[in-house]
N, C-alpha and C positions, 0 to 999 in steps of 0.2 A: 247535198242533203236532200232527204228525200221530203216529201207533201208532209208525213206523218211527223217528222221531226217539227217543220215550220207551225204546225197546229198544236204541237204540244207546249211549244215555246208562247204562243198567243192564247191558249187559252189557260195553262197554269203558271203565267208568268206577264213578263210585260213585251215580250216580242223577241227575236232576236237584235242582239247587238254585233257592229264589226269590231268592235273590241276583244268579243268572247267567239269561240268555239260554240257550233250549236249545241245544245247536249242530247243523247240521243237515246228516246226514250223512257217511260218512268222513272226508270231504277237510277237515269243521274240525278234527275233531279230528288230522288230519295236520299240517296247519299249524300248529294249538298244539304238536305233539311237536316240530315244527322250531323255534321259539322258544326266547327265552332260560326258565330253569328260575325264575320270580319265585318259587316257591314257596320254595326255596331261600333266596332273596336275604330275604323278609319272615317266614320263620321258621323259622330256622339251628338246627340238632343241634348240642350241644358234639362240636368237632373229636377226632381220632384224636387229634391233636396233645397238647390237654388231657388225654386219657385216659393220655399219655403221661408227662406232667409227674405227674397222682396216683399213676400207676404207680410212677412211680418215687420219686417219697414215700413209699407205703406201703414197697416194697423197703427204704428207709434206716431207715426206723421202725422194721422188725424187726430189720436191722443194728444198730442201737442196741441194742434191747432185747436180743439175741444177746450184746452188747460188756458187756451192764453198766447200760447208760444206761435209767434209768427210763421218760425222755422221753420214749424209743421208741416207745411205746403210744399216748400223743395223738398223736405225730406221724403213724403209720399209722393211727388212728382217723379221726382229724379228712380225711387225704385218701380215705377208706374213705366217709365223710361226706358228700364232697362227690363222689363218682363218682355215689355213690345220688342222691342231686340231682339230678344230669346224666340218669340213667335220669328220674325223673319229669319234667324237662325235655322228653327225648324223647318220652315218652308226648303230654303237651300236643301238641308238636310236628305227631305223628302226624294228630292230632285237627285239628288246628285248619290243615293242611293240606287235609285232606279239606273241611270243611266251605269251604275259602277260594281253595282253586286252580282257577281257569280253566281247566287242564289235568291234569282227574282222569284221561288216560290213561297219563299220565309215572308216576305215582303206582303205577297198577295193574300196568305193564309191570315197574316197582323191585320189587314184593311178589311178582311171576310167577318175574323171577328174582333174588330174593334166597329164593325157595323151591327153583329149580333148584340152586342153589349153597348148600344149607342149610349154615349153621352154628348150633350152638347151644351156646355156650362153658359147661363144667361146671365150670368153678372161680370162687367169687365173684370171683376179681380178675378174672376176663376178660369176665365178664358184658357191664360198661359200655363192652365194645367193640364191641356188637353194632351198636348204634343207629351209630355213626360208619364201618363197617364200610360197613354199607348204603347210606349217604350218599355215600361217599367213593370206596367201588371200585366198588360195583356201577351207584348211579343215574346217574352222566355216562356208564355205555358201554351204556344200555338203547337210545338210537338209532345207537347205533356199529358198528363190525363185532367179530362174536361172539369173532376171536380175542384181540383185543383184552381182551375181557372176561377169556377165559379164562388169560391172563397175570395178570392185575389180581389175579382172585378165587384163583390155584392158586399164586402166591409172598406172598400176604399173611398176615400173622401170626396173623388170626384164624383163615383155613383152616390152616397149617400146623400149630395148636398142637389145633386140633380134632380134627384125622384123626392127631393123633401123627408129625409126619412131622418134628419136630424129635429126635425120638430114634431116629429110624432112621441108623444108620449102616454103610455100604458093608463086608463083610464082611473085603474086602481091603485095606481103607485103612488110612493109620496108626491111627487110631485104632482101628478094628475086630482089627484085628491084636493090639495091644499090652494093647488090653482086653475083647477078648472079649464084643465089642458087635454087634447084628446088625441085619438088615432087618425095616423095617414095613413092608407091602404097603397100610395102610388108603388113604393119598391117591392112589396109582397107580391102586388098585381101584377107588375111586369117582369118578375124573377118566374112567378107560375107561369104565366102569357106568353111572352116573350123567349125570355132565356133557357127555360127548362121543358116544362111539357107541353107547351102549345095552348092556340084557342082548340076548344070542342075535345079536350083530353080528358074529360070527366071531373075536374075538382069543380066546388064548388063555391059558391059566395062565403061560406062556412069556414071551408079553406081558406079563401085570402084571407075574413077579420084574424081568425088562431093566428094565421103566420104572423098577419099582420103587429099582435099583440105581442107576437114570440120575437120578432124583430126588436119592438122598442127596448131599447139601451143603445143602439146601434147609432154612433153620433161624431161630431165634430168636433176640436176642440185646436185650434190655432190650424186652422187648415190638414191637421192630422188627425186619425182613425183616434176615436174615444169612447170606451163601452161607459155607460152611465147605469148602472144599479136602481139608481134612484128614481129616473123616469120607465123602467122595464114593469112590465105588468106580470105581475104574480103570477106562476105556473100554477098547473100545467096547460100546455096548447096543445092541442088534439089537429093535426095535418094527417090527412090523408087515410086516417086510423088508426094513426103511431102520436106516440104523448110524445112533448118534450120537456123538457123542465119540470120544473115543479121544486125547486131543491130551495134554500134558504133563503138563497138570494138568486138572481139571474144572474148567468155568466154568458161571456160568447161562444162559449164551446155547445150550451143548448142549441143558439143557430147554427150553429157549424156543422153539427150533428145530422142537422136537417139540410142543411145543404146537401152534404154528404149523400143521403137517402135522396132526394129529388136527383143528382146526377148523373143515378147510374137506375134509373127507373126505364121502362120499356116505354113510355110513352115520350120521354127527353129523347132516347134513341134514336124515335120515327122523328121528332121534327126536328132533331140536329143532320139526320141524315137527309131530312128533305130538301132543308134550307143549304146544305153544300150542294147538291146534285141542282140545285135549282140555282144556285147565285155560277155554280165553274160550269155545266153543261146545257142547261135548258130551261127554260119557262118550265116547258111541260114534260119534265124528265121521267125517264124510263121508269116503270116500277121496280123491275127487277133491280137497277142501280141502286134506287132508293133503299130495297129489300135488303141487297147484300150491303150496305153501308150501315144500317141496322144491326145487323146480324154483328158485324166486325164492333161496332158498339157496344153494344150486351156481351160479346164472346169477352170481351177484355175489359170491363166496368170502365168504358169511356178511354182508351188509351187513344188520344188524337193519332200519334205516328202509324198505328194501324190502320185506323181508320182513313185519315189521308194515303197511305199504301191503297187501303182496297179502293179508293177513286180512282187514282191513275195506274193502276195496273187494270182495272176493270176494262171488258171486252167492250164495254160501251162510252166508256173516257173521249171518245172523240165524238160521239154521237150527234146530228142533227148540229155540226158544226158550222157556226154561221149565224145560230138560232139567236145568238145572245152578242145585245150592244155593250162595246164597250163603254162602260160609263164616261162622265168625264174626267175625273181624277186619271181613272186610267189611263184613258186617252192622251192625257196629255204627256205621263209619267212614259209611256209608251211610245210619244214622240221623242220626246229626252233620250231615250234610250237608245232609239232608230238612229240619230244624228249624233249621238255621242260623244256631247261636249266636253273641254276640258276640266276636269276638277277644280281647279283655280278661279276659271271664267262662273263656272258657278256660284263657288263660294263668295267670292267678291260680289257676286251681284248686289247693286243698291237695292234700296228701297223701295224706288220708283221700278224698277225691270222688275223686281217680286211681283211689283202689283200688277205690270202687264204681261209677262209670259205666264204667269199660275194664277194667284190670288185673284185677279180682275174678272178672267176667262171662267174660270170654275163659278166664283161668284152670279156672270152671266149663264152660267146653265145651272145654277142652284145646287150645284154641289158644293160649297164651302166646308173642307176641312174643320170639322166639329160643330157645323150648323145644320143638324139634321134637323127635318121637320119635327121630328117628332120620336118618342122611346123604341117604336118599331124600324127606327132609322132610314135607310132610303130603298127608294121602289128599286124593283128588280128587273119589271118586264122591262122590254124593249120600248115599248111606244114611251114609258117615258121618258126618255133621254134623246130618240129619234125624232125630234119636235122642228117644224119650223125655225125658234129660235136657236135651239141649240145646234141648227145643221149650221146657220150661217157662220154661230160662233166657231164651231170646228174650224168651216173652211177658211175666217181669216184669221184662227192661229195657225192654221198650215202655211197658209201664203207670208202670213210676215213675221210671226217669230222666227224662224227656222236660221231666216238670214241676220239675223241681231243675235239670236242662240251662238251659233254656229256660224262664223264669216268663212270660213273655207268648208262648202258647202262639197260634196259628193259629187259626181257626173248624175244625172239620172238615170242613165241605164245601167249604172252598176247600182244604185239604192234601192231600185224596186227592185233585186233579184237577192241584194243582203237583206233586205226589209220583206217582202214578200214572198220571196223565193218561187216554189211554180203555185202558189198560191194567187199570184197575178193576174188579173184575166185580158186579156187580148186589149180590152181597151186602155186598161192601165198601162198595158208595156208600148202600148203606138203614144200613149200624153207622155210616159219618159222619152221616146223617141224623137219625139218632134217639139218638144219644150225649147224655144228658142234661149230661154235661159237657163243657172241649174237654181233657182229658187223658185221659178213657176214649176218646173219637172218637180222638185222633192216635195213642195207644196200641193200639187195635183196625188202625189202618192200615197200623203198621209190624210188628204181630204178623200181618197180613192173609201168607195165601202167594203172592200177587202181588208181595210188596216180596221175600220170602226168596226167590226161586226169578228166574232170569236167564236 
């Protein structure tokens, strides 16, 4: 396999596996994103649906225990019990995805934007909505068109209850009226900021309160999506210079409407196309990339599968290779993948092993699956993840998972050349060389900064 094969597998994917065939060039890995999603199909997240059914147990539990009823306690324990399952569930999940799909670019494009659209739910019951969250709204519209997505991700319960956008209510509406209830600007703000046009794209504070007003109805109701009329504020809201609403009543199709129009706007284009070029090739990525992933946006009102085509066919897809740390999710999903554990030995894993091969490690370098800092989700540069702490955490998941992962460990010198290929640099291939054992050699390889760096 040649240099250019091993870099395309590392940088829009999670590395080569010896499981798989490398694939060779953009166009397989296009043709996998155009397939059906197996990953999916042979290793299922428990459903929103489920999360919905505990939800609503624990809800009664307390009901109970409110009323009187002793009960109440096991009964929202026991389904409190079985959410946290469902989370270790997903963890597996994660893992043994990585290590097993054919289509590690489906994978990497879900975690690109399920970082554009952070959520990271603050109250233990909403925790175990994240993993279904991701599964359900964000990974079917990762080859789809963006406004799509942004309907999906900007009325679902997880984002609404995230950015408080269920207790905002329209100043004017009955309910704002009668109880002295008012606007939250958080989802407006970070739909503009964030998700759509960017900081410094010209709207203004004017813009968020309109949106913001044109939002309320937009709400909660047993942990599912519920427009409320009644706390919506009377149209019409004036965005960007275009009205919406104003009709008898509020409906969701006035937000929807304006979704619609922010997605396929020239200034969503520049910072969707920045933030790919910047999270798969560089900090400080080319312009011209930027320009022509622009272009392929506007050309097609946000068609994602174009616009990921013109990434990795683009002349500069491999550019300044190196430039960019593997995070740590990555990284680890990346080791999983290198050593190629069995399916079984996965799924089985206790509790206790979740917490020290994945959950612990990520925790120590601050990347915890759905505990983003904050709505603009996680840094990008390099310095942050290349830290003192997090070097050391790397190098002792390399040296001692690998052999609890994995007990029939690889020789070393056949690992660095499945796992690195001529990507290796001379010092890497003399520590598999002379690795007196093959846990210190595979451990040296995945702590090697050839494997962290993309």
């Amino acid at each position: 396999m040649s240099k250019t094969d091993y870099k395309f597998a590392m940088r829009f994917g999670y590395g080569p596996s010896p499981l798989f065939d490398l694939p060779k060039g953009a166009q397989a890995y296009l043709d996998a994103l155009a397939g059906p999603d197996r990953a999916v199909d042979l290793f299922p997240i428990p459903s929103y649906a489920r999360y919905l059914e505990n939800h609503g147990a624990v809800q009664n539990g307390r009901r109970m225990e409110r009323d009187g009823d002793a009960a109440g306690k096991d009964v929202s324990q026991d389904a409190m019990g079985r959410m946290n399952r469902d989370m270790d569930t997903a963890q597996r999940v994660w893992m043994n995805r990585a290590a097993h799909t054919p289509n590690p670019l489906l994978d990497r494009l879900t975690a690109f934007w399920a970082d554009h659209f952070t959520t990271a739910p603050k109250a233990r019951l909403h925790r175990p909505a994240f993993a279904p969250f991701v599964d359900e709204v964000i990974r079917p519209h990762v080859a789809g068109r963006f406004a799509d997505l942004l309907r999906a991700v900007t009325t679902h319960p997880v984002m609404i209850q995230y950015l408080d956008q269920h207790i905002s209510v329209g100043p004017n509406s009955r309910t704002g009226q009668n109880h002295d209830r008012g606007l939250n600007e958080n989802l407006a703000r970070e739909v503009l900021e964030l998700h759509t046009l960017g900081v410094g794209s010209g709207y203004t504070q004017t813009d968020v309160t309109q949106f913001a007003e044109l939002l309320t109805g937009l709400s909660v109701k047993n942990a599912e999506f519920h427009f409320r009329p009644h706390i919506a504020e009377p149209g019409p809201e004036t965005l960007l210079g275009k009205s919406y609403g104003g009709g008898a009543e509020a409906t969701v199709d006035d937000v929807l409407a304006a979704l619609d129009d922010l997605a396929v706007r020239p200034e969503t284009a520049a910072h969707i196309a920045w933030k790919l070029a910047v999270h798969f090739v560089s900090d400080t990525p080319p312009e011209a990339l930027v320009r022509d992933l622009q272009t392929a946006f506007l050309r097609t009102d946000g068609d994602l599968t174009v616009v990921t085509a013109t990434l990795l066919d683009h002349p500069l897809a491999l550019d300044q290779f190196g430039a960019k740390a593997r995070q740590p999710q990555e990284f680890i999903l990346s080791g999983i993948r290198a050593l190629a554990p069995n399916v079984d030995r996965i799924a089985n894993l206790r509790r206790g092993e979740i917490a020290r091969f994945y959950r612990g490690p990520l925790r120590a370098m601050d990347q915890l699956p759905g505990g983003a800092p904050g709505p603009d989700g996680w840094p990008e540069d390099a310095d942050a993840w290349i830290t003192p702490n997090g070097l050391a955490t790397r190098i002792s998941w390399a040296m001692a998972i690998p052999r609890s992962l994995t007990p029939d460990l690889p020789d070393p010198r056949d690992f660095v050349l499945t796992t690195l290929g001529d990507l290796a640099e001379p010092r890497t291939l003399f520590a598999a060389r002379a690795a007196e054992q093959r846990w210190e050699g595979v451990g040296l390889i995945l702590a090697a900064p050839e494997f962290n760096r993309r």
